[in-house]
FITOR-384144 format. One record per residue: residue in three letters; x, y, z of N, C-alpha, C, O in turn. Coordinates in pm, whole numbers, padded with zeros to 5 digits, always signed. Layout:
// FITOR-384144
ALAXYZXYZXYZXYZ;...
This chain:
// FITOR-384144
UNK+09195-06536+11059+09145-06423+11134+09159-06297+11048+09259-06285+10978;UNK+09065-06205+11051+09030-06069+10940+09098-05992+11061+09113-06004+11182;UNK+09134-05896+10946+09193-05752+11074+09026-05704+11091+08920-05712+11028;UNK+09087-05642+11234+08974-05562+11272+08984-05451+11205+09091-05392+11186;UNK+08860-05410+11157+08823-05245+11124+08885-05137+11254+08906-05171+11371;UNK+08902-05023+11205+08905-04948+11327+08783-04803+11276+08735-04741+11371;UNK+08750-04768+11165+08616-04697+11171+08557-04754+11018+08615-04756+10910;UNK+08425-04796+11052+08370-04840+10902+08244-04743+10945+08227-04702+11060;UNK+08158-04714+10832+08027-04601+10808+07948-04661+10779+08008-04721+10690;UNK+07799-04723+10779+07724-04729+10670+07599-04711+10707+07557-04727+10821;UNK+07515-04669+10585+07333-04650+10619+07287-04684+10523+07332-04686+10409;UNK+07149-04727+10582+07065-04768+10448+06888-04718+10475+06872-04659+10582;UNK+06809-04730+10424+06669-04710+10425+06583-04789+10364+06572-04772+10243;UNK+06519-04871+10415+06380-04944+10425+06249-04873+10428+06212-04800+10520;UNK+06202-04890+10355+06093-04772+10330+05903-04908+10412+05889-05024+10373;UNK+05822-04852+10495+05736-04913+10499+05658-05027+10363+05683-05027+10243;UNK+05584-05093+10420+05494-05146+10377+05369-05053+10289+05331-05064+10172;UNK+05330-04969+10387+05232-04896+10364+05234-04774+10456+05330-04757+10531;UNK+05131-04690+10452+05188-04560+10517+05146-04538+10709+05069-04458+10763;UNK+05230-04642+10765+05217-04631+10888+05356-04610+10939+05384-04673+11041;UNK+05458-04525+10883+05558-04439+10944+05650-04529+10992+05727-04490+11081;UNK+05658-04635+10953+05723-04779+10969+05878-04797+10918+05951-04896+10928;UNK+05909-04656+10854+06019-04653+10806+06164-04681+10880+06171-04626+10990;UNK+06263-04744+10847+06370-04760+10872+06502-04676+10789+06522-04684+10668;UNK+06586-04593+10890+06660-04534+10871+06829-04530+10922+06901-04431+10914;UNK+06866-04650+10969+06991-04629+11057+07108-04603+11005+07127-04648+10892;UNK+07189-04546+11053+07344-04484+11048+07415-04604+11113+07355-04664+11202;UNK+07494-04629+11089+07622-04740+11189+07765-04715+11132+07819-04712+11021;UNK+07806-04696+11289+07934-04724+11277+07973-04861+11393+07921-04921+11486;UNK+08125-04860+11299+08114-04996+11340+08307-04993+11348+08364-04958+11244;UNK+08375-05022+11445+08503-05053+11453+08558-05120+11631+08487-05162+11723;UNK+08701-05107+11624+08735-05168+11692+08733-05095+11826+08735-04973+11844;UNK+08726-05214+11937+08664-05147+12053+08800-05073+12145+08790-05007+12249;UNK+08865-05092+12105+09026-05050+12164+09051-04879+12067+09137-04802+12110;UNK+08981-04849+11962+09009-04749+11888+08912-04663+11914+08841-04679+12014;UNK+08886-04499+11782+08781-04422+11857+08627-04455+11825+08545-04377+11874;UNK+08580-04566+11748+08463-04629+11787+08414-04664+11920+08305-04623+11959;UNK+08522-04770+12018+08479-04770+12092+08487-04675+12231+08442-04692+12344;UNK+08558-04575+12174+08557-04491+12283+08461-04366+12238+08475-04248+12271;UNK+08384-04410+12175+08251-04308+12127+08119-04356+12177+08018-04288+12195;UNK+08141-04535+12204+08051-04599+12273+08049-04575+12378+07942-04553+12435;UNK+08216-04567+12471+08181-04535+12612+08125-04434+12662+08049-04435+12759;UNK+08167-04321+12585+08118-04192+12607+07972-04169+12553+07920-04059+12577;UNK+07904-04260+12486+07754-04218+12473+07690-04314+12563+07568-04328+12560;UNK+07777-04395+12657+07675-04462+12757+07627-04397+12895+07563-04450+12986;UNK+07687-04234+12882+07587-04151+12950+07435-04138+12927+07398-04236+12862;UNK+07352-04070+12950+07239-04055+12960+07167-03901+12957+07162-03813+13044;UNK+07105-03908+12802+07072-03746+12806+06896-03766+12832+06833-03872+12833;UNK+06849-03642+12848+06704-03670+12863+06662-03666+12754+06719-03604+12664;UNK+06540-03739+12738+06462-03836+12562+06573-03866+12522+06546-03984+12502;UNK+06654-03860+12500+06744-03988+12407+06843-04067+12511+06963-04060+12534;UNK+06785-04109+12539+06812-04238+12641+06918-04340+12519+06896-04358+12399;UNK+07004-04381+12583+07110-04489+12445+07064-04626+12549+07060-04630+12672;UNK+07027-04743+12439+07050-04852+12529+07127-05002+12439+07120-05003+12316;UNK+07170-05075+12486+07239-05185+12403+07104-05256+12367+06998-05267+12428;UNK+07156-05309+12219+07065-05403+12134+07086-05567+12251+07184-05639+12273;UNK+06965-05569+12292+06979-05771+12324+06870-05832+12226+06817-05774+12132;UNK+06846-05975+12273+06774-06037+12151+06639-06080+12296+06524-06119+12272;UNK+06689-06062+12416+06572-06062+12520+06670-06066+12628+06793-06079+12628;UNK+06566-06050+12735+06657-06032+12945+06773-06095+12899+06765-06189+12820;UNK+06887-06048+12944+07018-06147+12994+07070-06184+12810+07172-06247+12783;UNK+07024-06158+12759+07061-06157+12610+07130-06040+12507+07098-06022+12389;UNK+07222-05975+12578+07293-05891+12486+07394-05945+12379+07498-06010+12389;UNK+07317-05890+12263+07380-05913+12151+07533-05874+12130+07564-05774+12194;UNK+07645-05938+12046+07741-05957+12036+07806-05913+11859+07830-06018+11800;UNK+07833-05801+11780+07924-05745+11888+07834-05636+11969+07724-05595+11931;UNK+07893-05602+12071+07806-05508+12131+07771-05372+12074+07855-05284+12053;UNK+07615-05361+12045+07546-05260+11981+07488-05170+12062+07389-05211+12123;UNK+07532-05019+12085+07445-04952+12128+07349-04848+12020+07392-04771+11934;UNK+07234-04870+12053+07136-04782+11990+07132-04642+12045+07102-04618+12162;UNK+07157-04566+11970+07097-04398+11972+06973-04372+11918+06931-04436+11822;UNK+06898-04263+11984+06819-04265+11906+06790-04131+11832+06862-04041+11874;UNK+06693-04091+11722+06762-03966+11680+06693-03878+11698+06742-03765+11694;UNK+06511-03899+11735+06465-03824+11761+06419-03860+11933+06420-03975+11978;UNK+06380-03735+12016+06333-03720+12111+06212-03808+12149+06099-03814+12100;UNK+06275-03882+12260+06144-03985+12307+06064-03916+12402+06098-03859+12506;UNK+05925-03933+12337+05814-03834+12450+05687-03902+12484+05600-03847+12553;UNK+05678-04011+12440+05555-04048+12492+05635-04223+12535+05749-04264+12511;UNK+05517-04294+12607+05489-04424+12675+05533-04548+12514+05620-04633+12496;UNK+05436-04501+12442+05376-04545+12359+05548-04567+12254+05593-04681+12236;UNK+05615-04453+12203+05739-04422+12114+05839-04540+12228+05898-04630+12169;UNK+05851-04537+12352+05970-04569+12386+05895-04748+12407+05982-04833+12427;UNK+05792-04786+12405+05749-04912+12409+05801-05004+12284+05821-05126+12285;UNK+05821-04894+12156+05828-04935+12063+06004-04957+12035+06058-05054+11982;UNK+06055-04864+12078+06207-04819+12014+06227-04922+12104+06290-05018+12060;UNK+06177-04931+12265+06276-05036+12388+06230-05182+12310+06295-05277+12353;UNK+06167-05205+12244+06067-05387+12176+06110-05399+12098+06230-05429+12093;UNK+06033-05380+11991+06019-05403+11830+06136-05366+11787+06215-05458+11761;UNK+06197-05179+11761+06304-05218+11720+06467-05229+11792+06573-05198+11737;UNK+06453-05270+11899+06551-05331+11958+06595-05476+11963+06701-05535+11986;UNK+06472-05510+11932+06483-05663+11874+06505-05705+11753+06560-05809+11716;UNK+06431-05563+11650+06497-05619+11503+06663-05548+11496+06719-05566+11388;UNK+06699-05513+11545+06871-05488+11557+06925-05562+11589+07005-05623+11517;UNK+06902-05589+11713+06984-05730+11801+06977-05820+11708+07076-05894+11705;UNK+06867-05848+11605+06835-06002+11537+06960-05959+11423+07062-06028+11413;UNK+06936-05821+11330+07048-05805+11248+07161-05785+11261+07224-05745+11164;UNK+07234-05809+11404+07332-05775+11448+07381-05922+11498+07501-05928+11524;UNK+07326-06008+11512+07368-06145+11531+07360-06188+11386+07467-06221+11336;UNK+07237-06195+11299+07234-06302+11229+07291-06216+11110+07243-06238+10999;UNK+07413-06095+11124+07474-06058+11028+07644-06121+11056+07733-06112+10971;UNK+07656-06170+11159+07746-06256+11250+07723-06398+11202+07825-06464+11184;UNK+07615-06452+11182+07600-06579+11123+07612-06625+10989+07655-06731+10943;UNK+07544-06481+10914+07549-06508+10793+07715-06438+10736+07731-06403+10619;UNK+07833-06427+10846+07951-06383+10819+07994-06252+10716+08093-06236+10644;UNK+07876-06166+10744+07892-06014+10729+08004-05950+10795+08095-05883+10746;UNK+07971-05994+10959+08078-05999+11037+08159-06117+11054+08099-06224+11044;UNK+08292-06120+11078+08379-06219+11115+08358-06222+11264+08365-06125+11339;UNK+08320-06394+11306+08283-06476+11403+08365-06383+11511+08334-06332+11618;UNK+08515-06388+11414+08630-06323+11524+08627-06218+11627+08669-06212+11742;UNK+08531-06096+11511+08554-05960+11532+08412-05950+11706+08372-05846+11757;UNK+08385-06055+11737+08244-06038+11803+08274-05995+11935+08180-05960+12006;UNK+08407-05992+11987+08462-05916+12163+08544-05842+12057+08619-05780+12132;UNK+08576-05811+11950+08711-05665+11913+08639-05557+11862+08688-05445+11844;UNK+08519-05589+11836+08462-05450+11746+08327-05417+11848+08259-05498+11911;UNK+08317-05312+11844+08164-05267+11885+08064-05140+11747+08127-05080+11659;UNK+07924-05129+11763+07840-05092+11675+07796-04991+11750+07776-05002+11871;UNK+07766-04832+11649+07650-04770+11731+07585-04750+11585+07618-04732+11468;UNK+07453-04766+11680+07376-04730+11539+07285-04632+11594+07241-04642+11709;UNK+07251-04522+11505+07164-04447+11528+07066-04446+11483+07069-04449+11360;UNK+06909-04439+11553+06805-04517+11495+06710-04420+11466+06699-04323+11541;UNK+06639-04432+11363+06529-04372+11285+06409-04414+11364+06454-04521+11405;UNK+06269-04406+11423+06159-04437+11518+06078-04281+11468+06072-04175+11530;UNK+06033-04308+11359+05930-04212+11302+05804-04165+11457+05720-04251+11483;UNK+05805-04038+11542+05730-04024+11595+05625-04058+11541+05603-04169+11588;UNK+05512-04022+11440+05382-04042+11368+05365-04198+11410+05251-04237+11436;UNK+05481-04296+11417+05468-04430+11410+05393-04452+11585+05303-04535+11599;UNK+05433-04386+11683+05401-04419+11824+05251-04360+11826+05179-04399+11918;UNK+05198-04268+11732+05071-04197+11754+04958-04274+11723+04843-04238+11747;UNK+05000-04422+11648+04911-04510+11561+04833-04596+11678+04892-04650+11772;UNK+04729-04600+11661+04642-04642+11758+04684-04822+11722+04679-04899+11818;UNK+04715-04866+11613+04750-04977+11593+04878-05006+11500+04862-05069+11396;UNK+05020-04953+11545+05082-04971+11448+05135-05111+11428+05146-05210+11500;UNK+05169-05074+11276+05291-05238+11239+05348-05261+11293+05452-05209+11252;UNK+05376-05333+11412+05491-05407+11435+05565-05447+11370+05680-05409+11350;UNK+05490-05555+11313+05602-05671+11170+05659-05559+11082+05780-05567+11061;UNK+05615-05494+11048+05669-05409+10983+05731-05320+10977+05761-05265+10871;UNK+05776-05269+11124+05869-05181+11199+05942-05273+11219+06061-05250+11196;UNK+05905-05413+11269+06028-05518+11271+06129-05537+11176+06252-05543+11184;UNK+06048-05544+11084+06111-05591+10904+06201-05474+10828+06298-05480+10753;UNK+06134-05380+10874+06196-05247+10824+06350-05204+10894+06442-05152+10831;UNK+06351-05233+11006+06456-05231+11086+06543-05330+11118+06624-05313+11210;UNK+06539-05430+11058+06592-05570+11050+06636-05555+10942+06755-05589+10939;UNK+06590-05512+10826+06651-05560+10688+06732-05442+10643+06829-05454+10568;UNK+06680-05298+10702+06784-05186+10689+06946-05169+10765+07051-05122+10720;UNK+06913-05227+10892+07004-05261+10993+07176-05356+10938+07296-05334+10954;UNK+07078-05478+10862+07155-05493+10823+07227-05479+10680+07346-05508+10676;UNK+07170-05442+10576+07192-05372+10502+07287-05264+10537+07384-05278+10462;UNK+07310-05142+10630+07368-05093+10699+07464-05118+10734+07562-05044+10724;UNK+07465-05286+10812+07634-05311+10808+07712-05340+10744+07834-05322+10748;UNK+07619-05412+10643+07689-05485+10531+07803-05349+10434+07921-05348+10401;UNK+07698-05262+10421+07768-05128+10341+07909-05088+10447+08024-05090+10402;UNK+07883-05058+10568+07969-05016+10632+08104-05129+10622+08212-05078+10592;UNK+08103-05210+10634+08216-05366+10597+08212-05351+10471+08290-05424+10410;UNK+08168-05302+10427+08221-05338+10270+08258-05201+10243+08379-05212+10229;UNK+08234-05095+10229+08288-04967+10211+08175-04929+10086+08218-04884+09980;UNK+08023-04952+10106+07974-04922+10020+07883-04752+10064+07873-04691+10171;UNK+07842-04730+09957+07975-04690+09812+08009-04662+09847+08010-04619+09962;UNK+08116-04672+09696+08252-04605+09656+08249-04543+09678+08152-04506+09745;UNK+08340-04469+09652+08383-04275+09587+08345-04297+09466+08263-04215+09424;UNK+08388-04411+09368+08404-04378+09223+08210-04390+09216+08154-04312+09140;UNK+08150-04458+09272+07978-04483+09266+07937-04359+09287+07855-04305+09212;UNK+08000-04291+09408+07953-04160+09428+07920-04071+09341+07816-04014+09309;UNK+08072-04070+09298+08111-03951+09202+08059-04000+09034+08037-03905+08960;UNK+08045-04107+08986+07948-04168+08877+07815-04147+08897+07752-04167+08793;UNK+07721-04102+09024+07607-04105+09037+07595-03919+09093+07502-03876+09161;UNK+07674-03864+09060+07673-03727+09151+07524-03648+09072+07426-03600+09130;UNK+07550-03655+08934+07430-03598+08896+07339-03675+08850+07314-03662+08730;UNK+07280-03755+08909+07194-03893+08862+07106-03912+08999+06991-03954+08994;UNK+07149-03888+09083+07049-03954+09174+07047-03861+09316+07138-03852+09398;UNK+06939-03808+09319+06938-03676+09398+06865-03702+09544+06818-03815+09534;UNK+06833-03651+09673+06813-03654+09816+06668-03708+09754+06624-03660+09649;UNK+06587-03826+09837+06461-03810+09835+06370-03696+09875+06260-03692+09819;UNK+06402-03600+09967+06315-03538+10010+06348-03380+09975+06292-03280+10020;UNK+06472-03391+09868+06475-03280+09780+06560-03272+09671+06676-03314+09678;UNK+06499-03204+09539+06585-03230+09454+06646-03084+09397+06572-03000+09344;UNK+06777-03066+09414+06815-02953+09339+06800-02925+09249+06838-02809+09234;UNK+06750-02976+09140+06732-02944+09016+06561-02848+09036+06539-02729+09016;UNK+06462-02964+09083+06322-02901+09068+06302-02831+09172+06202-02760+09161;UNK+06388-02816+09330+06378-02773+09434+06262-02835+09445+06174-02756+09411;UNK+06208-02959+09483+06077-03047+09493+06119-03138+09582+06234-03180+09596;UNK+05999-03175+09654+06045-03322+09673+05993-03441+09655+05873-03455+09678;UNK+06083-03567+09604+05975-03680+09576+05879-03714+09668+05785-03780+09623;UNK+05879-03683+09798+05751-03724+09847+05667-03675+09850+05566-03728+09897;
């Protein structure tokens, strides 16, 4: 049996297929449900207006294990955004949140001691698409998700990665040096 974590961090980014706003962005934390992880879960299972929090399941009567609640980060305003965030990617979480449990990212153990919040990226532009990616909002949020935990359990990065990469590898969407941004 692994000790339980009591606060682990991690995020990662999945960038689309192509440019249908498909991007994946989540934050997770992840510790034990007796510590202040899970008493950050209880307290966000209030209810604010547009950001509604709901637990990751894999379908009805199927809540995923350990228990994941999703935040979300931007304001839900249309039919269309919350069809997507309540489906597609609530299902690719739940899937990376079990089968990061299978593939023993997580310890089998930790699945009633730890709980997850993840805070989720749902590009508005993505709900405006008269036909968006699914699979690819699926994939994007499935493979970032868990990527995400994996960093957070593992403590990735370092400090020493950090601080080896401090002037090497700058914000995508701005760079101090050119004040630009790569996109």
């Amino acid at each position: 049996m692994s000790e339980v974590p009591v606060f682990k961090t991690g995020e990662a980014t999945v960038f689309a297929s192509h440019d249908q706003g498909t991007d994946a962005m989540p934050e997770v934390v992840l510790g034990a449900v007796d510590g202040p992880v899970g008493t950050a879960f209880a307290t966000l299972m209030g209810q604010t207006e547009g950001h509604t929090r709901l637990f990751a399941i894999r379908a009805c009567n199927q809540q995923v294990k350990p228990a994941t609640l999703m935040v979300p980060k931007v304001t839900m305003k249309s039919t269309q955004y919350i069809n997507l965030f309540f489906g597609v990617v609530q299902s690719a979480i739940a899937d990376a949140v079990l089968d990061s449990v299978i593939d023993g990212v997580i310890p089998k153990d930790w699945a009633k001691k730890v709980c997850i919040i993840v805070n989720v990226w749902l590009d508005p532009w993505c709900a405006e698409q008269e036909n968006p990616d699914k699979k690819d909002l699926y994939r994007t949020n499935y493979e970032a998700t868990k990527l995400a935990i994996k960093r957070a359990i593992a403590g990735e990065p370092t400090i020493d990665e950090l601080i080896e990469n401090r002037n090497k590898i700058h914000h995508e969407m701005y760079d101090p040096v050119t004040g630009e941004s790569k996109w």
